[in-house]
C-alpha positions in Angstrom: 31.5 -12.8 -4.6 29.6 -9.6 -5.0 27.0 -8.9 -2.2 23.9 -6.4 -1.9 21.8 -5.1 0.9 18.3 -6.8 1.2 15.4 -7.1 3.4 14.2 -10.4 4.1 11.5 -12.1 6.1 13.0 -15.2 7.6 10.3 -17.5 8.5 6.0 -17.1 8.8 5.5 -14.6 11.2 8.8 -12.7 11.6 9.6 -9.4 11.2 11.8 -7.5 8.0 15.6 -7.8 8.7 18.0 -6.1 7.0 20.4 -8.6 5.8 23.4 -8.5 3.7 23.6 -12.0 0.8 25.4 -12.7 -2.7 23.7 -10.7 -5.5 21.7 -13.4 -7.5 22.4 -14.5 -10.9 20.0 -14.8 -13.9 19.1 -18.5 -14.8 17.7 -19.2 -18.3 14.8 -16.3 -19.7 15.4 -14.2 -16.5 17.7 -11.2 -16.4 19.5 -9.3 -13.1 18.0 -6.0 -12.0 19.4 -3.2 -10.4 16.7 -2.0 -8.3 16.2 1.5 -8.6 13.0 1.4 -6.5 10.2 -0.7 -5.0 6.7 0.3 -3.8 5.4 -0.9 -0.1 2.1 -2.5 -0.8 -0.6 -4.2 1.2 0.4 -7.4 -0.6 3.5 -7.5 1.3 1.9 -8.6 4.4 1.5 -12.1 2.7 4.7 -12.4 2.9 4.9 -12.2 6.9 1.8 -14.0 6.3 3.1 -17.2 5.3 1.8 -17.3 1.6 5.2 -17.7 0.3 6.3 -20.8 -1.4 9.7 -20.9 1.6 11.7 -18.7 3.2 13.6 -17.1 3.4 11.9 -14.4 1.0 12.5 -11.2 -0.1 9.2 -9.2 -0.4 8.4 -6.1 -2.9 6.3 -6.4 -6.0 6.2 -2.7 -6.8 9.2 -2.8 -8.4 11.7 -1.2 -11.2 15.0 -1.1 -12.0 17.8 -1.6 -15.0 18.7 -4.3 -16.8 22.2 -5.1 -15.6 23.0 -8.8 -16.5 21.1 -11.6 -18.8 20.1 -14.7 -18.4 21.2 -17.9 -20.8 18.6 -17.3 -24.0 17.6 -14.1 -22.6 17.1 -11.9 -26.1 13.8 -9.7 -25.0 16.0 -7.3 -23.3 19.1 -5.3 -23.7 21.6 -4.3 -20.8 21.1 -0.6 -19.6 17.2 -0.7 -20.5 14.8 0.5 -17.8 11.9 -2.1 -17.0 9.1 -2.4 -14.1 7.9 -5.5 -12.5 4.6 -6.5 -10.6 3.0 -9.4 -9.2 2.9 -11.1 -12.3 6.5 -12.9 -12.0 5.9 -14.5 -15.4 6.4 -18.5 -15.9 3.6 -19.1 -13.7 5.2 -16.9 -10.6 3.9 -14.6 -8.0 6.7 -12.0 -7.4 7.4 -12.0 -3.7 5.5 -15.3 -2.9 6.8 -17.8 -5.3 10.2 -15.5 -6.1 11.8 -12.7 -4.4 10.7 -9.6 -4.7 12.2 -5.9 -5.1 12.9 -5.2 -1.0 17.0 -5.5 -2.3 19.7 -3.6 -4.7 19.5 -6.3 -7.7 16.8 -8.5 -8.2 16.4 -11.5 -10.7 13.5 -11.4 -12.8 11.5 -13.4 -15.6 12.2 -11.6 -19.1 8.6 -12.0 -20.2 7.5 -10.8 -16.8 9.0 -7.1 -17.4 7.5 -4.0 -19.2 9.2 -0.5 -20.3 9.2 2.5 -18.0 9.1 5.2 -20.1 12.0 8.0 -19.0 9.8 10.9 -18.0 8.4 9.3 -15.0 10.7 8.7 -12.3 11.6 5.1 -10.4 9.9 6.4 -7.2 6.8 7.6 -9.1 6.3 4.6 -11.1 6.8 1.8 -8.8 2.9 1.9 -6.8 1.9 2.4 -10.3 2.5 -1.4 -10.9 -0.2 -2.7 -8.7 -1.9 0.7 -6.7 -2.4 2.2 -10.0 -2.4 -0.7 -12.3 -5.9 -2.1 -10.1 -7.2 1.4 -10.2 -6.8 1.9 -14.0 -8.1 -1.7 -15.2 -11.0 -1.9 -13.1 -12.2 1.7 -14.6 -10.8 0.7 -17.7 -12.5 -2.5 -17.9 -15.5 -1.2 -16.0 -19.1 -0.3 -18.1 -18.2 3.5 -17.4 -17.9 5.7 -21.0 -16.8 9.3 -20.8 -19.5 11.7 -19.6 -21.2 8.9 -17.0 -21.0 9.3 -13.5 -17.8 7.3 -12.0 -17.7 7.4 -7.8 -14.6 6.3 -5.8 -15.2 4.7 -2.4 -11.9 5.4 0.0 -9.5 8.3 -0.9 -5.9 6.4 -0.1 -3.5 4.6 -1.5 -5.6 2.8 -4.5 -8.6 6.1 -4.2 -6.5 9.3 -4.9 -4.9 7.6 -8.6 -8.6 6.2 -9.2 -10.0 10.0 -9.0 -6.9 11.1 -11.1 -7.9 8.2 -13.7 -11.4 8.7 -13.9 -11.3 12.5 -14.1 -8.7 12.1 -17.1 -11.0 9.4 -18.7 -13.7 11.7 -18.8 -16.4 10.8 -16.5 -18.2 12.9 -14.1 -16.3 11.6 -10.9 -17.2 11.8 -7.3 -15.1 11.2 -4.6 -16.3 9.7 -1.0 -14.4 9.6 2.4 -15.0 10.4 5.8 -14.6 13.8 6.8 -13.9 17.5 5.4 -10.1 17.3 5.3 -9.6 15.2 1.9 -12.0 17.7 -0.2 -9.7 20.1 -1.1 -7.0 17.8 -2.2 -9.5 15.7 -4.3 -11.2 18.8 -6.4 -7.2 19.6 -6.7 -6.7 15.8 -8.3 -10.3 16.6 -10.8 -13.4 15.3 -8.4 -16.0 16.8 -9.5 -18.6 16.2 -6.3 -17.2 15.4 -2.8 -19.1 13.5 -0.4 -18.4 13.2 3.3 -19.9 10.3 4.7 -19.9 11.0 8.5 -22.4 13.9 7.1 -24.2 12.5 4.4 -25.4 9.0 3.1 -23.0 8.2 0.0 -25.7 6.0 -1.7 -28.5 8.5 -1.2 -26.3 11.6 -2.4 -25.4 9.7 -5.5 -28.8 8.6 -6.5 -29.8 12.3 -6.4 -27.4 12.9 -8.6 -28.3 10.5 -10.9 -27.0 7.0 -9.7 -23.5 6.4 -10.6 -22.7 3.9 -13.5 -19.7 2.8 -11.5 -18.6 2.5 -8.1 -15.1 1.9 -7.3 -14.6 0.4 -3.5 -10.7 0.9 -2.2 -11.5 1.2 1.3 -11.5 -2.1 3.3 -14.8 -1.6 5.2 -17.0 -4.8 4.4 -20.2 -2.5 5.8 -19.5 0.5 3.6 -18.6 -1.6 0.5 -22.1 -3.4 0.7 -24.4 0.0 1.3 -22.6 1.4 -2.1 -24.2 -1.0 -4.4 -27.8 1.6 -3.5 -26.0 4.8 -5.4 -26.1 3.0 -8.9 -28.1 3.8 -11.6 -29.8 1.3 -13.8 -27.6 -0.9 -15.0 -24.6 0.0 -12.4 -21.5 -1.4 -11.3 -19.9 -1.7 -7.9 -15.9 -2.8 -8.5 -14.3 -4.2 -5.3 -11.0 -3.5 -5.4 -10.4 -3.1 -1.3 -8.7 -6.1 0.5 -11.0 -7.3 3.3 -11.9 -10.4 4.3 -15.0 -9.4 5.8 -18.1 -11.1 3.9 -20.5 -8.5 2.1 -24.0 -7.4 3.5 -26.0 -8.1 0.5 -29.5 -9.3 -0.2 -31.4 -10.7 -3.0 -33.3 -7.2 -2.7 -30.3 -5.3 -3.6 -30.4 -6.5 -6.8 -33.9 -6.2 -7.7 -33.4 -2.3 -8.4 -31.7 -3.0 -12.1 -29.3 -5.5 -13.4 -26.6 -4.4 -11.6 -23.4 -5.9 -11.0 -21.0 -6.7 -8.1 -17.5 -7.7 -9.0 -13.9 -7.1 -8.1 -11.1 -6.1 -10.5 -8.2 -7.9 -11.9 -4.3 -7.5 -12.5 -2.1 -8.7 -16.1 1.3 -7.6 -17.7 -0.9 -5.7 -20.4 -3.3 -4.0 -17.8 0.1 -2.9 -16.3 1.5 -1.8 -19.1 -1.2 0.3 -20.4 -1.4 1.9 -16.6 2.2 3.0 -17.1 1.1 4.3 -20.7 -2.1 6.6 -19.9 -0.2 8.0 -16.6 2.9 9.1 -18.1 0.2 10.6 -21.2 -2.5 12.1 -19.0 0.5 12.9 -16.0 -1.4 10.7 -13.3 1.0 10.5 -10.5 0.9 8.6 -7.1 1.6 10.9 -3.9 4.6 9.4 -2.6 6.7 9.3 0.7 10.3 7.9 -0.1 12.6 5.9 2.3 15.8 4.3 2.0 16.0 0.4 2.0 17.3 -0.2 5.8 13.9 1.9 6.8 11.9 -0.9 5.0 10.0 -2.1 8.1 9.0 1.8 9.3 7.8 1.9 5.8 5.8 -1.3 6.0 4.4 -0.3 9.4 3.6 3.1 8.6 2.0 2.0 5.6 0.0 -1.0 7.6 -1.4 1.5 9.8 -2.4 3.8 7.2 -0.4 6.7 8.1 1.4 6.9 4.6 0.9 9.9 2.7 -0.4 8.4 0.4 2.2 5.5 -1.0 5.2 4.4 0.9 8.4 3.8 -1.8 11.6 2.5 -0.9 14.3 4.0 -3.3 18.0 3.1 -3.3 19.4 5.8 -3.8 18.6 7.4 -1.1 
């Protein structure tokens, strides 16, 4: 029986372990993966979390790899082909909740839950692209923003550095926000073209002098800052939520009264992800990335959960 290194979370609560089990085998519609690598994503705290259908599971939902084995009636697919994988785990699946994810050397996967990555993008670069960057792209994509309006991004992280990227190669006019002077250089490097620092200057007020922006993307997790944003739109504006936080918003009736603006948060599909992959590799949008082996995969998951990642942690096996 053929074995593989994984990390898996063995009940609610419990840390990553490094474990070593039987390489799985493709039912009907699903094909094996070799891994080639997996993003570490804020998602995977669900896991530890106890959102999973059981346990033990295998997080990772960042993930791509090569076809290496198919499935009974598996035909979408050819052995050797190079495919990515997100949360969408196709049939009604959650990757890493309701199957295992990419945390392992060979993972078994949906067919109809797989898209092409394209050969002049690595493994390492394109795995956060299939939720980081997918959520970025689609909610700008999808957003009321047309090339030429002003676009701001809330947070410079993980999810904020490919959202300026995107925006600036989209066309709009885009504005970057964090806290302190240390992230302006990099961001006029990735295409901002205004940088506010919000320990020195209200984001809302800055933006309405320049205009209002037509969309506000949120990626930081701060409840407080999310709900002051939604004063720098223009008429008409949108503020996009696509931060994690389970803080409730500080918004009023009055906040609304200033135009028909909206407040909504973003959402993730196989096409959204698909056309992510497409415009990055066309417009060369790429995540800043710190690699680590697969037996580091709980550093990378706490260095990553206490936001000292520069800027996406990827586990590669190869390395």
């Amino acid at each position: 029986m053929s074995m593989m290194k994984a990390i898996q979370v063995l009940a609610k609560g419990e840390p990553m372990k490094l474990v070593k089990i039987p390489v799985p085998q493709p039912g009907e519609g699903q094909v094996l993966l070799r891994v080639e690598a997996c993003g570490v994503c804020y998602g995977d705290s669900k896991v530890i979390e106890g959102a999973t259908s059981e346990y033990p599971r295998i997080p990772g939902h960042e993930v791509v790899g090569i076809v290496e084995k198919l499935g009974t009636g598996s035909t979408k697919w050819k052995i050797g082909q190079r495919v990515g994988i997100g949360w969408h785990g196709g049939n009604g699946n959650t990757t890493a909740l309701t199957i295992d994810g990419g945390y392992a050397e060979y993972m078994v996967a949906f067919e109809n839950a797989l898209i092409v990555i394209p050969e002049e993008i690595s493994a390492e670069e394109a795995a956060p692209l299939l939720c980081a960057g997918e959520t970025s792209f689609s909610a700008l994509r999808n957003s009321k923003a047309r090339p030429g309006d002003l676009v701001a991004i809330s947070g410079i992280g993980g999810l904020g550095h490919l959202a300026v990227q995107y925006a600036k190669k989209a066309g709009f006019q885009t504005v970057a926000i964090s806290r302190g002077s240390e992230k302006e250089k990099l961001v006029r490097e990735l295409g901002a073209n205004y940088y506010i620092d919000s320990e020195k200057e209200d984001p809302a007020k800055v933006l309405k002098e320049l205009g209002g922006a037509k969309v506000i993307l949120a990626t930081a997790p701060n409840a407080k800052v999310i709900s002051s944003l939604i004063n720098g739109l223009g008429t008409d504006g949108e503020l996009i939520i696509a931060a994690v936080s389970d803080e409730p918003l500080e918004l009023s009736p009055m906040d609304f009264l200033s135009g028909p603006n909206t407040v909504r948060g973003t959402f993730t599909d196989i096409k959204e992800m698909e056309a992510a992959i497409q415009f990055s590799v066309l417009t060369d949008v790429r995540p800043m990335i710190e690699v680590f082996p697969l037996e580091c995969a709980k550093e990378a998951y706490e260095k990553m959960m206490a936001a000292k990642t520069h800027f996406r942690a990827v586990l590669s096996m190869s390395k």
